[in-house]
N, C-alpha and C positions, 0 to 999 in steps of 0.2 A: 790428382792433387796431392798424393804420398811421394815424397823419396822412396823408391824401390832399390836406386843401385846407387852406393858410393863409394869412391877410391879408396877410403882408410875406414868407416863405418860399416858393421854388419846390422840388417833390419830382419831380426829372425820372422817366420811367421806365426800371426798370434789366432789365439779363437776369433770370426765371427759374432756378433753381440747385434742383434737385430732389436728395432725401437719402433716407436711410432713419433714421427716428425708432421704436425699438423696433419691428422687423418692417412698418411701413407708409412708404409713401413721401407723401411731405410735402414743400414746396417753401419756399423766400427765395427772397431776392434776392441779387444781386453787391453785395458791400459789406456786407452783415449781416453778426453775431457766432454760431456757432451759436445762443449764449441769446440773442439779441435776435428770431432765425429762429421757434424754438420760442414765446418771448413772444407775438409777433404772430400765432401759427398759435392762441393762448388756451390753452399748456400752460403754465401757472405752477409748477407742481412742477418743478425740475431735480435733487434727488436729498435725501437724509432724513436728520438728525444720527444719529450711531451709537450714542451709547449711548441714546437716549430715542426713534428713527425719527420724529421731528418732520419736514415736510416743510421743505425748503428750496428758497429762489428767486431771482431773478435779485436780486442787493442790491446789490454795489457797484458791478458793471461795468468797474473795473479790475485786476482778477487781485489785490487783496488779500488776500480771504476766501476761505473755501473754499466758500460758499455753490452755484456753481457747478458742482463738478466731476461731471464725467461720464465713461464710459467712450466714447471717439472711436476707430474703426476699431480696436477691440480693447486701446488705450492705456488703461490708468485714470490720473484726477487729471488729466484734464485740464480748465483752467480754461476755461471756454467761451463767459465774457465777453469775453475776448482773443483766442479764436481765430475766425479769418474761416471762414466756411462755404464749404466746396468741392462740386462736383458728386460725387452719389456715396456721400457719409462715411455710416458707420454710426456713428449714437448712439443710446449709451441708458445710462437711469438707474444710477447705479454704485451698487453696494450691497454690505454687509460689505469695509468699508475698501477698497473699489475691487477684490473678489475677484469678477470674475462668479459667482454661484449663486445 
């Protein structure tokens, strides 16, 4: 799910950056978004409207919308399009207004 090769763009190679996505460990790179981390690993769900659990996904990628948010190392609402991935971080799907259950 990465661009690897383009005609006028070079995509150097970056560190490795290993996380935990809902109980499994999953990897980015240095410089990814969590959702951009998750996008390319082919998990398009990042968390479900609340009153109808419709899934929701990565949509603006500027922290406008809430399209995004996820529960990050125990924080809910965090928008995940703007946050850089670190080694480590636990996420996962936020659900009941960002209440883990």
């Amino acid at each position: 799910m990465r661009i690897e090769r383009h005609p006028i763009l070079d995509f150097p190679k970056k560190k490795k950056i290993f996380f935990m996505f809902e109980g499994n460990e999953v990897s980015g790179f240095e410089g990814d978004s969590i959702a951009s981390a998750l996008h390319a690993l082919g998990i398009k769900t990042l968390s479900y409207s609340i009153k109808s659990k419709r899934p929701r996904g990565f949509y603006c990628a500027i922290g406008n919308c809430a399209s995004c948010n996820m529960v990050v190392n125990g924080i809910a609402n965090v928008r995940t399009c703007i946050t850089p991935l670190e080694p480590n971080m636990v996420v996962e799907r936020q659900k009941n207004k960002g209440v883990l259950k």
